[in-house]
Structures are given as structure tokens and as C-alpha cells.
VOGU-3710 file (C-alpha; in Angstrom, 3 decimals, decimal comma):
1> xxxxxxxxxx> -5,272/18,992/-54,196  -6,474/15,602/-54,503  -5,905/12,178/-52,813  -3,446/9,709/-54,241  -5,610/6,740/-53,564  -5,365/3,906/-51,246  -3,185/3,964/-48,251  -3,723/0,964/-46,611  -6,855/-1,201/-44,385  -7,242/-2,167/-41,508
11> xxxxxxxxxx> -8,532/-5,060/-39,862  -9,100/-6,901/-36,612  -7,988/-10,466/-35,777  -8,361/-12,896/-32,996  -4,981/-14,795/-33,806  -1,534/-13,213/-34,506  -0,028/-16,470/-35,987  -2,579/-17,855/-38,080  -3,119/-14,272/-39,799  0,530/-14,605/-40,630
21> xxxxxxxxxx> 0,305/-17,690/-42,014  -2,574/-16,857/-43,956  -1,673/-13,441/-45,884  2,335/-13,966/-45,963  1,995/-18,055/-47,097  -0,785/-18,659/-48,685  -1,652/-15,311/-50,040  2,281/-14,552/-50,796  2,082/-10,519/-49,350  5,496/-9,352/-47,321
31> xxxxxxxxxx> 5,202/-9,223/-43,880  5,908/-5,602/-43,527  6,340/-4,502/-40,332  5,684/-6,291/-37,170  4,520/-3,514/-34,610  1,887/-2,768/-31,728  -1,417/-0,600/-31,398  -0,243/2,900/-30,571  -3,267/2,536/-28,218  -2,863/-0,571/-26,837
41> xxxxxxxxxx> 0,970/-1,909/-26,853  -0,412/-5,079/-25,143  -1,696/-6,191/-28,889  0,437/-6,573/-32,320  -0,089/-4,424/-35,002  0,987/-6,290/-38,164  1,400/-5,034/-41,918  1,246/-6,852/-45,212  1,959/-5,362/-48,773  4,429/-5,652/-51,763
51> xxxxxxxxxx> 7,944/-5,966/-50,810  8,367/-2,510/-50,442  5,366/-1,670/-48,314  3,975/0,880/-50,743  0,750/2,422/-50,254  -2,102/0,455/-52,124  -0,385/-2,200/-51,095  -1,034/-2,891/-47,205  -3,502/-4,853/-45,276  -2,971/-4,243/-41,876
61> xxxxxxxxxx> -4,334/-6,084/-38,927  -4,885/-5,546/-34,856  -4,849/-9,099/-32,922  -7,065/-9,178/-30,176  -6,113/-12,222/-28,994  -9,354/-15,054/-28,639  -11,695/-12,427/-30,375  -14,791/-13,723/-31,379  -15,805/-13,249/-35,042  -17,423/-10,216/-35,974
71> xxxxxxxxxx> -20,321/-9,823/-38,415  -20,442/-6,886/-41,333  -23,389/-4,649/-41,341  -24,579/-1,030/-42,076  -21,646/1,198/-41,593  -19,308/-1,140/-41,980  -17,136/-2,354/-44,980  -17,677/-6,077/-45,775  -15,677/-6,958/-48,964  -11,749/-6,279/-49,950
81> xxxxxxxxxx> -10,827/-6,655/-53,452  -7,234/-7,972/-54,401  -6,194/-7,372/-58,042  -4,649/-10,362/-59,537  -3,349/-10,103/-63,057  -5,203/-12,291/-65,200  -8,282/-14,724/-65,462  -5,565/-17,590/-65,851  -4,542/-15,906/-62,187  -8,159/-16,236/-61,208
91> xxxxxxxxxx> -7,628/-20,168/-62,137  -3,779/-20,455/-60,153  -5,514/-19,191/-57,267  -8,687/-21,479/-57,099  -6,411/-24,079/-57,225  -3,489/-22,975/-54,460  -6,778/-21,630/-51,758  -8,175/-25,479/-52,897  -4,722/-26,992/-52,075  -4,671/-25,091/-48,243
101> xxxxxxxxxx> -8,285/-25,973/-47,723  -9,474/-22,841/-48,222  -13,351/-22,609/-50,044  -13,356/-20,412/-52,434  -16,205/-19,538/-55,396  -15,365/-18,329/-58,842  -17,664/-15,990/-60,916  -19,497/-17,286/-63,989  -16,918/-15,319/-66,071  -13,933/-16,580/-64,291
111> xxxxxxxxxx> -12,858/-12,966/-63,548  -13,334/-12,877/-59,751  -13,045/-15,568/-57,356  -14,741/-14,796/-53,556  -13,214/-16,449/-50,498  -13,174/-15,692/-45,942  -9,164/-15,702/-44,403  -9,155/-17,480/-41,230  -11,337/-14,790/-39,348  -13,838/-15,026/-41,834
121> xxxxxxxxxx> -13,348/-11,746/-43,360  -14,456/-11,493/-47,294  -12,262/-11,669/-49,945  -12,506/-10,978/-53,666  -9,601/-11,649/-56,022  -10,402/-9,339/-59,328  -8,431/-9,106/-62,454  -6,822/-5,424/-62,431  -7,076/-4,414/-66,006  -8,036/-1,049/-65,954
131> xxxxxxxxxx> -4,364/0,596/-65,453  -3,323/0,388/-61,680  0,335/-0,283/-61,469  1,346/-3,608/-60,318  2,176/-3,501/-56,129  3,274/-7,059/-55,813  5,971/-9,306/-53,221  7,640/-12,202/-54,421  6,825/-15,705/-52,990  8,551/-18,788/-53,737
141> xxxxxxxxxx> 5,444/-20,506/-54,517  3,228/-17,768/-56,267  4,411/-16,878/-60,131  5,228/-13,376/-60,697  2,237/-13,537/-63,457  0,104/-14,548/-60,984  1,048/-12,852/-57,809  -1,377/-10,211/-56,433  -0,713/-6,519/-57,516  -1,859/-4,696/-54,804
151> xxxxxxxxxx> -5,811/-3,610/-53,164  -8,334/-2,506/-56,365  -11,131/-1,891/-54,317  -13,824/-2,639/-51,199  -17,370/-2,480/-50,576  -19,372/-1,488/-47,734  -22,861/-1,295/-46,421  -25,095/1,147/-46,478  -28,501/2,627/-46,217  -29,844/4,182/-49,480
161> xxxxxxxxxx> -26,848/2,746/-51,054  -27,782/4,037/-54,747  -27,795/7,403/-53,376  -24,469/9,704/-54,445  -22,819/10,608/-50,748  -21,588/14,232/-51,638  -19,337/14,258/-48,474  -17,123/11,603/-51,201  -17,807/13,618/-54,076  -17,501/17,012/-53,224
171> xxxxxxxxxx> -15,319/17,068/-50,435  -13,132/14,023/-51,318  -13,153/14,323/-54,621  -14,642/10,739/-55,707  -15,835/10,354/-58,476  -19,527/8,911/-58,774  -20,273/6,151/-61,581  -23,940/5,347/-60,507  -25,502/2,823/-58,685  -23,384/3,174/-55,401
181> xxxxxxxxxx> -20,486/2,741/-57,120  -17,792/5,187/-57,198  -13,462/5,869/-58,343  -10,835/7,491/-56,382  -8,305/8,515/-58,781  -4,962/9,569/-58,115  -1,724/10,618/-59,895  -0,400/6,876/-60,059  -3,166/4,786/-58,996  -7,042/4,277/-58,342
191> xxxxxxxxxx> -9,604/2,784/-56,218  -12,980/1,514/-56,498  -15,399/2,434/-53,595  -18,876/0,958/-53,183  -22,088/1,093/-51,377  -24,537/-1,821/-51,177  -27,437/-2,278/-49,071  -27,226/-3,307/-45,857  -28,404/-6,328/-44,101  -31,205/-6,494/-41,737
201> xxxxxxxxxx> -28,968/-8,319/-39,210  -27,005/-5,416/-36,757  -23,421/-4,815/-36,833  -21,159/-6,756/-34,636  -17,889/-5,653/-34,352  -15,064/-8,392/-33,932  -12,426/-10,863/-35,531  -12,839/-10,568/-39,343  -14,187/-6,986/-39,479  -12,488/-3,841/-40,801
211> xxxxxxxxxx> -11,395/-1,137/-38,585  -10,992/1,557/-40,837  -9,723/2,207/-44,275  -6,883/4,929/-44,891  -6,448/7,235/-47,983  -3,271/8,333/-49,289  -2,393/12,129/-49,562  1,033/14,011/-50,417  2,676/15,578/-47,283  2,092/18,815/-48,184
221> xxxxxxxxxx> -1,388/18,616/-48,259  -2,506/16,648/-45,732  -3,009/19,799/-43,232  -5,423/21,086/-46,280  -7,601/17,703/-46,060  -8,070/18,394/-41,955  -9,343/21,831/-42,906  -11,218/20,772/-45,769  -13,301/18,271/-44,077  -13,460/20,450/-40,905
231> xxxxxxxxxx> -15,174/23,199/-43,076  -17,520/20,620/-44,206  -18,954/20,517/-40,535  -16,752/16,781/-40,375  -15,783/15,617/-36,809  -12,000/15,414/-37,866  -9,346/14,396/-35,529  -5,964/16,220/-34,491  -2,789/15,589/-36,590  -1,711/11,853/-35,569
241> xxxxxxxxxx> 2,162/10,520/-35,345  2,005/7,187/-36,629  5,618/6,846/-37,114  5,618/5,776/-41,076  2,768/8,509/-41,658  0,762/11,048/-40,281  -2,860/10,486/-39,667  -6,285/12,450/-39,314  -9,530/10,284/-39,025  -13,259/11,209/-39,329
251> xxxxxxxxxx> -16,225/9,181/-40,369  -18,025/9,643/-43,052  -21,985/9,963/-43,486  -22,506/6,406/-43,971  -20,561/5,624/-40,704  -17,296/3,982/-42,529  -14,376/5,599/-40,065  -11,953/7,115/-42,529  -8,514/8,477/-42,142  -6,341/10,127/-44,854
261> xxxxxxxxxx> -2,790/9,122/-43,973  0,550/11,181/-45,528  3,079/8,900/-48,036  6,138/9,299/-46,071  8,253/8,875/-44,395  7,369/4,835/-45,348  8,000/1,656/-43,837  11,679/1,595/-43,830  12,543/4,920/-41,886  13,178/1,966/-39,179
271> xxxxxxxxxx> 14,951/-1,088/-40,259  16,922/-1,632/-43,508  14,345/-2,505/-46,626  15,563/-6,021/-46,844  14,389/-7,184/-43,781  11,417/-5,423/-43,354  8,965/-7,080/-40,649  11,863/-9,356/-39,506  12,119/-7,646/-35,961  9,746/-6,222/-33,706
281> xxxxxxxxxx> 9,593/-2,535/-34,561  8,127/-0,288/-31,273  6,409/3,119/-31,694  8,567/5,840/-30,283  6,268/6,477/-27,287  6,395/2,416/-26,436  9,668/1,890/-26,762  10,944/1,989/-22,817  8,013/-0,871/-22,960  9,833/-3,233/-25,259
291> xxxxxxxxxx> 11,478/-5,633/-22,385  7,986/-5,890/-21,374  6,442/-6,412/-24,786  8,979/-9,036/-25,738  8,431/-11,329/-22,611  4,395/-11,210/-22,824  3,797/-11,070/-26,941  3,086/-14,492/-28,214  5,440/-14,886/-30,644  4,744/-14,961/-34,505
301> xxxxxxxxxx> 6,960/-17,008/-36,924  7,053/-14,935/-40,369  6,874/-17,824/-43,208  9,591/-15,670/-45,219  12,047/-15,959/-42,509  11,882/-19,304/-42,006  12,364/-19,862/-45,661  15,169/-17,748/-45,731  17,184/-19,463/-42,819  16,019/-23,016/-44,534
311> xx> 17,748/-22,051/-47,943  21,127/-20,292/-46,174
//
């Protein structure tokens, strides 16, 4: 039993629209599926990936509309790394984020470049050369050899960040390369997992910070993970419906909030694959809400639609 990898992050934002803008424009990603919080049907729930939604793939955010920004600190993941293909990538990039006003810095060797989205979370675009299968959506502006292939990796703070955290190790199966740094490997795909040390300011949750971050796992075992981490004296939550997966969440020593999240049934057991994100898509347990939903959402205008209507 071991975990495939990534599933998918999530994030909070103060603005619906401009997050839109920002990760299905300017960034390229599909809009995957335009949804609410299961807890709160009052705010959207929006997903970004490849054009298939596959896990390793998706960003997802919850709008909190008017938020205030947020600030990273201990317990808290602070950086997301996006593979890009290539340093000539890296270069494509610095000059499309330059082109949308975005600030962005480039590493000395031209093989990262750092940048905030609109809520001021971090970015890192990385060149994915060590083996992870391409995850990438197709953009009319962004070049199939330099579009981004999916989520390599993400870094969080941490006391006694050098330390090796056996609850990743031994429980989760992590491996640990030294220095706070460690590799999730699964059948298909990996990701990179860090710890650095965290900053004397305090946490502040908020616009721009990340919620959680979701592991993949094969149906069958997913049951096996609660008990694992149960028997590991883990706070572990019941067995959540989250319509395109099932979900458990816990948080791990450090304070991160996990949640190991099943492969199937996907993003399309709802709409047809072509048009995913194209409609708003209720959970099951919201949907005698939707005439409600639909009159008070703000409305979000999905960059690839409008293209599409445009060129018809």
C-alpha cells in the first residue's frame, strides 16, 4: 500500500473572478469544475488542472469574498511548485508574467522563476526533469513546449525543519533525502515535500494561504490509510463524500492539515469531459439550494469560454 502522489491543493481567495483570470489566462490551467464549499454553499469552490482534471494536476481554491491577505508561517505551507518543461520555458514565462504585469524573479541558473498570483500566494515555476509525466491543458496563447505539466512540489514551515518527521516516513511512506527535504513516490508520479524554518512573524490565516494539501490513494486502499494513521495515535477524520473523491483529513506533527483523497470517480462523473467547469456543478446535498446559489453567486466569466464563443 502506498500513496500515488499528489491529489490536488487547496487554497483560499478573496476574489472569485480575478483568481479565474489569473490561473485559467495567464497561467493557461482548465477551469475544471466550478462548484461550492460542501461547508459553506454561500462561497465557490473552483478547480484548475490539465484538461482532464487529473490528480497532480489541480489547484483548487475557496473565495471568501473581500478576504484580507493572509501571511505564511509555522504550520503552514508557503511555496507551490509548478513544473514547466524546460529552462527555455523558464524564459517564455518571465516574459508572458512581464507582459500581464506580473513581477516575477528568475534563479541564477535560469531553472526556477518565483512569482505571488493576485492574493499574493508564492509561486515557483521549476523545470520537471526528473520523470513526472506531463499533466498539462492547452491554451491558445501558451506553447505546448512550454505549457505547465502539472504540481512538482511545495514547501512549508516548520520548527526544527532539518529534523526527519517519522509520522511522513514511517507512516506515509515518504521518503527522506536530508535537510528537510523529502519524495513521495508513486506508481506514475512523484512529489517533492519540504520543511524550512519558520519565520518569527505568527501565522495569519487569509487570502493567499493554503488550506490543505490532498494526497492521492487507490480506492481500495483508502479505508487502510484511515486505519493506518489512526493506529499511529493520528486525529483522523470519518470517511468524507466529496462527490469526485472520498476524503479523510488529519494533521500532521508539524501542523500542515492533510487529507488523502481516493482517484475516482474524477471530475467528469458530472458533466461531459469537454465542457468541464462550463456550468455550475452543486454537491448532491446542495443541490435543492441551486435557485438560491445562482441568484446570490457573483458570477465568474471562464476565459476559455469566452474564447470559445469568440471563435464559433
Amino acid at each position: 500500500m502506498r500513496l500515488e502522489g499528489l491529489h490536488h491543493i487547496t487554497m483560499i481567495t478573496g476574489d472569485a473572478q480575478s483568481n479565474v483570470a489569473f490561473y485559467a489566462d495567464t497561467l493557461g490551467l482548465r477551469l475544471v469544475k466550478k462548484t461550492v464549499n460542501f461547508d459553506d454553499p454561500s462561497a465557490y469552490h473552483l478547480y484548475f488542472g490539465d484538461e482532464s482534471g487529473a490528480p497532480g494536476s489541480i489547484l483548487t481554491w475557496f473565495e471568501f469574498a473581500g478576504a484580507v491577505r493572509g501571511r505564511a508561517g509555522i504550520g503552514m505551507i508557503h511555496t507551490l511548485q509548478l513544473g514547466v518543461p524546460s529552462a527555455a520555458s523558464i524564459e517564455f514565462w518571465a516574459t508572458r508574467l512581464a507582459d500581464r504585469g506580473v513581477s516575477a524573479e528568475r534563479s541564477g541558473d535560469g531553472t526556477s522563476l518565483v512569482f505571488e498570483d493576485p492574493d499574493g500566494l508564492r509561486l515557483q515555476l521549476v523545470v520537471a526533469d526528473d520523470g513526472n509525466p506531463p499533466l498539462q491543458a492547452v491554451h491558445p496563447e501558451v506553447p505546448t513546449e512550454h505549457a505547465i505539466t502539472g504540481l512538482e512540489g511545495a514547501r512549508a514551515y516548520s520548527m526544527f525543519s532539518s529534523v526527519e518527521e517519522s509520522v511522513l516516513t514511517d507512516v506515509l511512506g515518504f521518503e527522506h533525502e536530508g535537510n528537510g527535504e523529502y519524495r513521495l513516490q508513486g506508481v506514475d508520479r512523484h512529489f517533492h515535500w519540504a520543511y524550512d524554518a519558520a519565520p518569527a512573524l505568527a501565522p495569519r490565516p487569509g487570502a493567499g494561504t493554503v488550506h490543505h494539501i490532498a494526497w492521492a490513494s487507490q480506492d481500495d486502499d483508502h479505508l487502510k490509510w484511515q486505519a493506518r494513521i489512526a493506529e499511529a495515535d493520528g486525529y483522523v477524520t470519518e470517511v468524507k463524500d466529496r462527490d469526485y473523491f472520498n476524503a479523510i483529513y488529519f494533521r500532521e506533527p508539524r501542523g500542515v492539515l492533510f487529507e488523502i483523497a481516493t482517484m475516482s470517480p474524477g471530475f467528469a462523473v458530472d458533466e461531459d469531459a469537454a465542457h468541464l467547469g462550463e456550468a455550475l456543478r452543486l454537491p448532491k446535498q446542495h443541490e435543492h439550494l441551486r435557485a438560491e446559489l445562482e441568484r446570490t453567486l457573483q458570477p465568474v466569466v471562464n476565459p476559455r469560454t469566452v474564447a470559445s464563443e469568440v471563435s464559433a
